[in-house]
N, C-alpha and C positions, 0 to 999 in steps of 0.2 A: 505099778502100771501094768495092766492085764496085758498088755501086747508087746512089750518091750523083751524081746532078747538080747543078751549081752553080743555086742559088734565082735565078730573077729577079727577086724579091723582094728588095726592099734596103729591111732594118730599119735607119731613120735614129737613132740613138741619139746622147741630149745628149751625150756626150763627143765626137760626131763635129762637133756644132753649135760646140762648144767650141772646135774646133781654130785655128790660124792659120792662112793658105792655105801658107804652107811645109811648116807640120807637116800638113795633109791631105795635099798631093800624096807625102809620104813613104809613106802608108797603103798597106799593102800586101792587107790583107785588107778585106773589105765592113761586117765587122758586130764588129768588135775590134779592137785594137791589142796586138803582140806587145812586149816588153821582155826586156832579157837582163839582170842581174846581173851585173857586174864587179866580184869581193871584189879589196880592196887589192894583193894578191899580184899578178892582174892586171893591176892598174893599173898597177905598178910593171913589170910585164913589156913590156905593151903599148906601154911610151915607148918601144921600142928599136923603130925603124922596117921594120927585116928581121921580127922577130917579128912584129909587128899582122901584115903583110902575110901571111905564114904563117899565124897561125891566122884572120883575116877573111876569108881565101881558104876554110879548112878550114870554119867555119861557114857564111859566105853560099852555098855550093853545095849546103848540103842545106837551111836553114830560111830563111825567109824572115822579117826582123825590122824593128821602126821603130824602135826604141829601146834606148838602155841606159840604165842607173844605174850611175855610174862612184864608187866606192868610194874615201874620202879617208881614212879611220880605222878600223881594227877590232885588237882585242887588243892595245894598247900600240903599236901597230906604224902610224905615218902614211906616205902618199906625200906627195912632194917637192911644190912648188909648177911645178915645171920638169916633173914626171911627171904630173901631172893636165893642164896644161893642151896637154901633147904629144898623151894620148889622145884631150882632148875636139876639140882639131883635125883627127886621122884619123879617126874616126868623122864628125863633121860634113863632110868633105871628102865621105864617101861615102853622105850625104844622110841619116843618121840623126840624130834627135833625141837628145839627150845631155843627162842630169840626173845631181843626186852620190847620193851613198849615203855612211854612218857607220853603224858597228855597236859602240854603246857595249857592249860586253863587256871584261870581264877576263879572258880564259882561261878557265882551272879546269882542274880535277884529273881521272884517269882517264877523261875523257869526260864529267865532270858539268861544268855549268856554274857559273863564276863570274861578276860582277856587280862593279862598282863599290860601293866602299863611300861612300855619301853624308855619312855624318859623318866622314868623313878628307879633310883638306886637300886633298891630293894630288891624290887622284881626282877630285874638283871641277873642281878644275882641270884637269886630263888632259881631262876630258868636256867641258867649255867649248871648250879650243883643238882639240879635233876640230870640233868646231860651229863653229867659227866659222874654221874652214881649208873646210870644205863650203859653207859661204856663201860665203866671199870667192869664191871661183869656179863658184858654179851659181845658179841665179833656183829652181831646182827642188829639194829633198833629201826624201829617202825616209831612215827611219830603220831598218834591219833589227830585227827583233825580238825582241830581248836588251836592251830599256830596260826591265827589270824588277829588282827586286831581291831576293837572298838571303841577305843580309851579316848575319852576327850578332855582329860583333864586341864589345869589351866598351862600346867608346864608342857603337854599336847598341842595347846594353841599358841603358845608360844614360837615352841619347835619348828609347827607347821608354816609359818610365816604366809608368803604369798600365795605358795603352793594350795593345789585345791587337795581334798582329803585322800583324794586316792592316790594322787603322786608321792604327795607325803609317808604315805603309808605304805606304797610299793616300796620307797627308796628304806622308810626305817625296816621292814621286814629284811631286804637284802642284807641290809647292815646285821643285821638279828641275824640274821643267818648262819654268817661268816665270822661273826666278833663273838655270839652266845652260844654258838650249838656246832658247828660244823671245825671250827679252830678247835673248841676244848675236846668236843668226841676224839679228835682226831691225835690231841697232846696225850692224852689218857689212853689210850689206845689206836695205833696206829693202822690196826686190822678192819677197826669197825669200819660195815657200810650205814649209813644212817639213812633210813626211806621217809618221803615225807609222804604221807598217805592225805589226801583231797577230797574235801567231801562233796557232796552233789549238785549242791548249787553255784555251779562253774559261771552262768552269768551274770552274775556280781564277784565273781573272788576280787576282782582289782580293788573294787570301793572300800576291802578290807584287810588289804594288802595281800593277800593270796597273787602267784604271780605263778603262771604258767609259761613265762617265756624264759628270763634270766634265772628265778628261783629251782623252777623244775631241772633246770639243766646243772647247779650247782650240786643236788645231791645226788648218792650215789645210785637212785633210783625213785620211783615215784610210785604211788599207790592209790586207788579208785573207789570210789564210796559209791555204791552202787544200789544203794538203799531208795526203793521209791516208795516202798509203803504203801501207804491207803490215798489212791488219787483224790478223794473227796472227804475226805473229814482232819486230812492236817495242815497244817497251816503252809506248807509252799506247795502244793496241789499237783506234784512231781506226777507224770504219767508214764504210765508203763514200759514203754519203750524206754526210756533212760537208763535203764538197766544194763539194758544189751548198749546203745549207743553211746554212753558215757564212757564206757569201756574203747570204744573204738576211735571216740575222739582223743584217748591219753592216750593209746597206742600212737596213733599218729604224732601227739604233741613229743613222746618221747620213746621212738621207736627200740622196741628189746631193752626197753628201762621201765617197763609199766609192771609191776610184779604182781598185779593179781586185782581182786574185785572187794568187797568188803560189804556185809549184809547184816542186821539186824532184825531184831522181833516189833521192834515198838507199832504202835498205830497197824497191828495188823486187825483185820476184824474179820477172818477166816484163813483157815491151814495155807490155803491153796494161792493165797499172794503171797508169803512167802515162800512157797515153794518155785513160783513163779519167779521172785528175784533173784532163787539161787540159779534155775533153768538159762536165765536171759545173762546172767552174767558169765556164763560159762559159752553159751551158743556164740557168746562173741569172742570167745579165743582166750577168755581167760585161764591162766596156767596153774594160779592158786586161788583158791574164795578163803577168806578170814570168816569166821560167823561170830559177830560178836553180841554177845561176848558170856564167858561163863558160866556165869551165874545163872544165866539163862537156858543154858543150855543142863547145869546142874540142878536146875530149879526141883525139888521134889516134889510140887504138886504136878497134877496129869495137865497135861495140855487141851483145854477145849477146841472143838470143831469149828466154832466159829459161826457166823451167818452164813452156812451154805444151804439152807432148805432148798433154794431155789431147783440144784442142782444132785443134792446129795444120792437121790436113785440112780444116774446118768452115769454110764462107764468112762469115768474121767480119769485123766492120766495120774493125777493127784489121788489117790486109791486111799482113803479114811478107813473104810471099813479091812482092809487088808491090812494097814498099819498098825490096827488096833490088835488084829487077829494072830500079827507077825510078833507081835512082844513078847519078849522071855520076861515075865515079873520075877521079883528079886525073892520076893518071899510072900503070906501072905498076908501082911502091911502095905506090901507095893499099892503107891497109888494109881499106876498106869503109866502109860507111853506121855514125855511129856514133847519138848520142841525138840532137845535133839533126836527123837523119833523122826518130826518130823520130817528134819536135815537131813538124818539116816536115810529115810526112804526119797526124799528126792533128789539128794545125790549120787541114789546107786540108781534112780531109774534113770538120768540125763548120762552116766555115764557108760552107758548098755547103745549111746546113739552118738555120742561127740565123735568116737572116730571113722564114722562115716562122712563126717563132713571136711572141707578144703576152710582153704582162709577164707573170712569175709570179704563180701564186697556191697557196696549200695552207691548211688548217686552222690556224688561226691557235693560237696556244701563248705561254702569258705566259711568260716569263722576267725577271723585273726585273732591274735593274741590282745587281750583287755579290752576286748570289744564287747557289746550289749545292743541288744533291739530284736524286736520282736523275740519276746524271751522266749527260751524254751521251745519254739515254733518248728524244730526240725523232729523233737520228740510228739507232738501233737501230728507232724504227718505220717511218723510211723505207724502210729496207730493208728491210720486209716489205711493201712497196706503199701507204704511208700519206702521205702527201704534207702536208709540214709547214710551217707559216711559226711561227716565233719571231719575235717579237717584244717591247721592253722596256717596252710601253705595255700597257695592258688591254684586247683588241680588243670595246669595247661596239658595234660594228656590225657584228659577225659574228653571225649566225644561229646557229652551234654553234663550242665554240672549247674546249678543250683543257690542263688547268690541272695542274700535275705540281707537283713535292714542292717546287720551288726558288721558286714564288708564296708561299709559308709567309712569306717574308723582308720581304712586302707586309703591313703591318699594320691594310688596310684589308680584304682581300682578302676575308675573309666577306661583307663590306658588299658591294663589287663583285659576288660572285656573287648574292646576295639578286636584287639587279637587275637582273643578267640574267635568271632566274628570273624574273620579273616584268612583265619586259618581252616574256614570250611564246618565249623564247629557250632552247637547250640548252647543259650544261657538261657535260663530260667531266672529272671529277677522277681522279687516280689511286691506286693504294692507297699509297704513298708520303705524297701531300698530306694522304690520310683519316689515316695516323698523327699526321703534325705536329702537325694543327688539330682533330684531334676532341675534346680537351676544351680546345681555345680559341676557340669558340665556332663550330665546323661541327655541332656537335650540333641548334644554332637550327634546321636547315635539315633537317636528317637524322640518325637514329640508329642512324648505321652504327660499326662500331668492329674495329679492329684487336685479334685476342685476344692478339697477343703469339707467339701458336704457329704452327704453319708446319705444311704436310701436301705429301706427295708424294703428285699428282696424275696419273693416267695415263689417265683414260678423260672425257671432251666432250661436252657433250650440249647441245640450244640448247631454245628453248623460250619464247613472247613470253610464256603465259598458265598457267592452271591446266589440269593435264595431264601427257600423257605428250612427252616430245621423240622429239628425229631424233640418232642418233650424230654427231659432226662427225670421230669418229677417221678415219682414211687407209685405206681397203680396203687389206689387202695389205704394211703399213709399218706396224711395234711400234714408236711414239713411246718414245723412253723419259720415265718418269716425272717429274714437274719438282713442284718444292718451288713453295710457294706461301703466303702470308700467310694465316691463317686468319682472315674476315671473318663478326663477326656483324652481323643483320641482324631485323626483325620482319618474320614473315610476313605477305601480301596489305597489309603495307602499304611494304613493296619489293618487286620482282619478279627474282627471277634468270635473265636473258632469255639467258645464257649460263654455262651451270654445268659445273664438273668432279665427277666421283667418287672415292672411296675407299674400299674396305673397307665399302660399305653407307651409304655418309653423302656428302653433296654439298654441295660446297662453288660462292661466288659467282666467277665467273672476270668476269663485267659483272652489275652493278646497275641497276637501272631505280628513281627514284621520282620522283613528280611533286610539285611546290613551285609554289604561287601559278598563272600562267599556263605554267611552263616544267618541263622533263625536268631532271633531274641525275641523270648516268651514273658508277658506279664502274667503272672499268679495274683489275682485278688484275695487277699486274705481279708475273712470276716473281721468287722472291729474287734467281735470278740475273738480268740483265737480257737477257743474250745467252741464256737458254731460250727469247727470243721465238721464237729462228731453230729452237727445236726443237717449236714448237706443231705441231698436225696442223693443217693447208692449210684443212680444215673452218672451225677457231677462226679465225683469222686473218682469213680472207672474213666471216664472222658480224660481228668484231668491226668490219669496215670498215662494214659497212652502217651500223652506229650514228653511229662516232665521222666518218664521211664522208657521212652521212645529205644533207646539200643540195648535196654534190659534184657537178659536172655530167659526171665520170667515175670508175668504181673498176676496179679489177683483183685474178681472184682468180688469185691466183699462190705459186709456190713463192717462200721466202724467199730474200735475194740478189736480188731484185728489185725496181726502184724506180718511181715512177710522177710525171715532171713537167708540172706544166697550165698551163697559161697565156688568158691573158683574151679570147682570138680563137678560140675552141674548140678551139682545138692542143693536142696532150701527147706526152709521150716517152713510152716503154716502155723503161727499161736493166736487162738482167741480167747482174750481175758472177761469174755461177754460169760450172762448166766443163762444162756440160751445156745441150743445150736446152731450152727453158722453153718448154712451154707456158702459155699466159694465157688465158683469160678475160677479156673486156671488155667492160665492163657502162656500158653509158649511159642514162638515165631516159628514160624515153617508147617510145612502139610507132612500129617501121619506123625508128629512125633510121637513119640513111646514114652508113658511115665509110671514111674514104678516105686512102691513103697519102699525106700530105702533100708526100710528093718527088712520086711519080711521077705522083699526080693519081688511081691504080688504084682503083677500090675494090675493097670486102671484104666479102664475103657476111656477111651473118648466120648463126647458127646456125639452122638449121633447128626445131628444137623447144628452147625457152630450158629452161633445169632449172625445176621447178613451184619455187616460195619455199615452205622449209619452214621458216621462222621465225617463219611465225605472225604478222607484224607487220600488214601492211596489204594486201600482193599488192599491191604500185606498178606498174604498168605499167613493161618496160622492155627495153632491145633489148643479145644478147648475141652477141658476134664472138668468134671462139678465132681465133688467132695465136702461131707461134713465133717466139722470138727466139734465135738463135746465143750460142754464150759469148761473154761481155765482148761486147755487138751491144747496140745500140739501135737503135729505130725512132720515125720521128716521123708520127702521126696528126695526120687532120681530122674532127672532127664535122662532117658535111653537105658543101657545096659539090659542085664538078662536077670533070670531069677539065679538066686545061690541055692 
């Protein structure tokens, strides 16, 4: 990354406090720790002394790492007791920290995944002496994340009896838990901490026993699959933001127990989204990134570029051509820079800027424990510049906070909002929650109601009061039209402070009413969820102003753009777009001062700020336009001086 100087700032993070003086002086980086994944197959390869040296040679010249998770069980398939403890000797010879790894999987069929069946003998057993072969030789085990289950066997439906699938399956995983993995590690050796590491699709874990409440808390730490891959060609259409925000919800779910982030190669179709997953997993406080795994990182072919035409001339922080340019080849056989090239260089460019920044912070968003609705819907408004904390608690000391379909699960939840409400304070519900609960008892509060019918929307109009509004459509760009929930509403006694049109009739896209001391906001969310990314730029900005109303930054920006804050006035700008972006950045108050966090530069203001045509209050407030390159972040400072 052409701009990136290394921070002299050095963010001291508990896990570095953690360390043992052996394991710090292995630390290769300032403000993380890197891990590689060794699946079994590895394992098994790397005993053979000629091989490690070949591929330790091919990795350590391009990435630089502290650690592995050295793989004792996966698919039926164990390494030898004579092959584990060959590798965990050459890697510690060569001053990296070594911990195991087990991936309770059974295969499966065509690319779907199988599971152990928990009510068969067999497999009981099978998953016990993988656990307890990962003990006998590590103090550390990571669990890959495939200790889920899908087994419907007949002795399955038996078991399950009345219970629906997922109680059944929470309850036998606990049991699995404590009877197969957590009692034997623990008889076998008494030192081990055993992690269970969680992979990304957190709004379904219950259905398949994945248990973020009782399970997470039983081991001795928990771990974060932070893999979002290619939003549009794999099959769970994971968007970018979940990288960073996945990270922040396990934090919360198990604070100072969350040990790090977890990133793969697959489903990439250019450099620069995986470099983006390792970026986003770290900008959110992660203290170690695993990359897995191996093989991949040992891979002896060169690693292609990928589909980046769009972009490839553009001084993007993802720097290709330097990568290529930076490579010591081995010999002249070398076939090039392969992935962990890649890893190499976008880990040492993220971490030239991580200790400029504070802890996270974003609008806080209930999600309870085993809950589901509007899936994924907190990571889709990241990526339209909304900056999110999930969390499994009800944040009562947020000023404004963000309440989606999947709080429904909470059977206090009406109660909870009454109180914030009352306390002086604002909710943001969405049109999602208003269907669940409107006639279980959000009526008390407001009488708003989902008709059932749905309307394709194509024309925005904003509006605090009574009157006429301001277009929010795009000079110059035919949005096309987006379906929308059709919300009734009583007039002057809600306000539609953000409305779409159709055919002569206006429907609520945000709701305004007031309750006791406090606001409660409807957010109409498109049937489809992914229409956010097709709102006009207008709505989007409008809609921030509300649901980011005490935010100490917003950004009006094209979608594919993300915005991360932190508690020392710092924040990112990332756009995953193949185009430059321009932004808008908006900070509260007159004359503030914003300034490149690397370079120390500032940034002018805009010269004349746009008048507020919302009608709300004209808040005083100070506006900078800045571009950001594709797939390019930038890290800001509110205030300060130059270094």
């Amino acid at each position: 990354m052409k701009r990136i100087v290394r921070s002299l700032l050095v963010l001291v993070l508990p896990w570095l406090v953690a360390l043992t003086p052996s394991e710090a002086a292995a630390g290769k980086y300032q403000n993380f720790r890197v891990a590689i994944y060794v699946v079994v197959n590895a394992t098994q390869k790397l005993s053979d002394p000629a091989e490690f040296a070949r591929e330790y040679d091919r990795v350590s010249r391009q990435l630089k790492f502290d650690k592995v998770y050295v793989e004792v069980y996966r698919n039926h398939q164990f390494a030898s007791d004579g092959q584990i403890e060959a590798v965990k000797k050459f890697f510690r010879d060569k001053g990296i920290i070594v911990a195991g790894g087990i991936t309770l999987a059974a295969g499966g069929q065509g690319g779907q995944f199988g599971t152990f069946d928990y009510e068969n003998a067999a497999d009981r057993a099978e998953c016990e002496r993988a656990v307890r072969l990962a003990a006998k030789h590590f103090d550390e085990v990571i669990m890959d994340d495939f200790f889920f289950y899908t087994s419907k066997s007949d002795a399955d439906i038996a078991a399950k009896g009345a219970r629906s699938w997922t109680q059944y399956r929470l309850d036998t995983m606990r049991e699995v838990s404590r009877s197969l993995v957590l009692g034997p590690a623990k008889s076998v050796n008494p030192k081990v901490r055993v992690i269970i590491k969680y992979p990304n699709w957190y709004e379904h874990f219950q259905g398949l026993g994945y248990d973020l409440d009782q399970e997470a808390q039983m081991y001795d730490g928990i771990y974060t699959g932070t893999e979002t891959r290619d939003p549009v060609i794999t099959d769970q259409l994971l968007q970018q933001y979940e990288s960073y925000e996945i990270i922040r919800y396990f934090d919360n779910i198990r604070p100072g127990g969350n040990g790090g982030g977890w990133v793969d190669t697959y489903s990439t179709r250019y450099a620069d989204r995986y470099a983006e997953q390792l970026w986003d997993t770290l900008f959110a406080n992660a203290s170690e990134i695993t990359l897995f795994n191996w093989a991949a990182m040992a891979d002896p072919r060169a690693v292609e570029p990928g589909d980046r035409e769009a972009w490839k001339s553009k001084a993007t922080d993802f720097d290709w051509d330097q990568m290529v340019k930076s490579y010591r080849p081995s010999g002249k056989d070398d076939p090039g820079p392969g992935w962990a090239s890649v890893a190499g260089r976008s880990l040492e460019d993220v971490d030239g800027v991580l200790g400029f920044l504070g802890h996270p912070i974003g609008i806080p968003s209930y999600k309870p424990y085993q809950s589901s609705g509007e899936d994924f819907l907190q990571n889709y408004l990241g990526n339209i510049g909304i900056p999110i904390e999930m969390t499994p608690n009800f944040p009562t000391g947020a000023n404004t906070i963000l309440i989606t379909e999947a709080a429904k699960s909470d059977p206090k939840i009406v109660d909870k909002i009454k109180a914030q409400l009352a306390a002086g304070k604002s909710v943001v519900i969405t049109s999602g929650f208003l269907r669940a609960m409107q006639d279980k008892g959000l009526q008390d509060i407001v009488e708003w109601q989902d008709t059932g019918r749905v309307v394709a929307v194509h024309d925005f109009i904003n509006g605090f009061g009574a009157g006429s509004g301001n277009s929010l459509n795009d000079p110059g760009h035919d949005n096309p039209a987006i379906l929308f929930p059709e919300i009734h509403f009583y007039t002057n006694d809600s306000w539609p402070i953000i409305r779409g049109v159709a055919s002569a009739k206006g429907f609520p896209m945000m709701l305004m009413n007031r309750y006791s001391k406090g606001v409660i906001y409807l957010l109409t969310i498109p049937e489809n969820i992914g229409d956010l990314y097709n709102l006009p730029r207008g709505v989007t900005t409008q809609i921030k102003e509300y649901v980011a109303q005490d935010f100490p930054v917003r950004i009006d920006s094209p979608p594919q753009v993300s915005l991360f804050a932190y508690d020392n006035d710092t924040f990112v700008v990332e756009s995953f777009r193949a185009d430059d972006a321009k932004i808008t950045i908006s900070i509260p108050g007159e004359r503030k001062s914003l300034r490149d966090a690397v370079s120390g530069s500032a940034i002018e203001a805009n010269a004349a700020p746009p008048v507020a045509d919302n009608r709300r209050s004209g808040q005083p407030h100070t506006d900078v336009t800045v571009t950001i390159p594709p797939h390019s972040f930038r890290v800001f400072r509110i205030g300060g001086t130059a270094h």
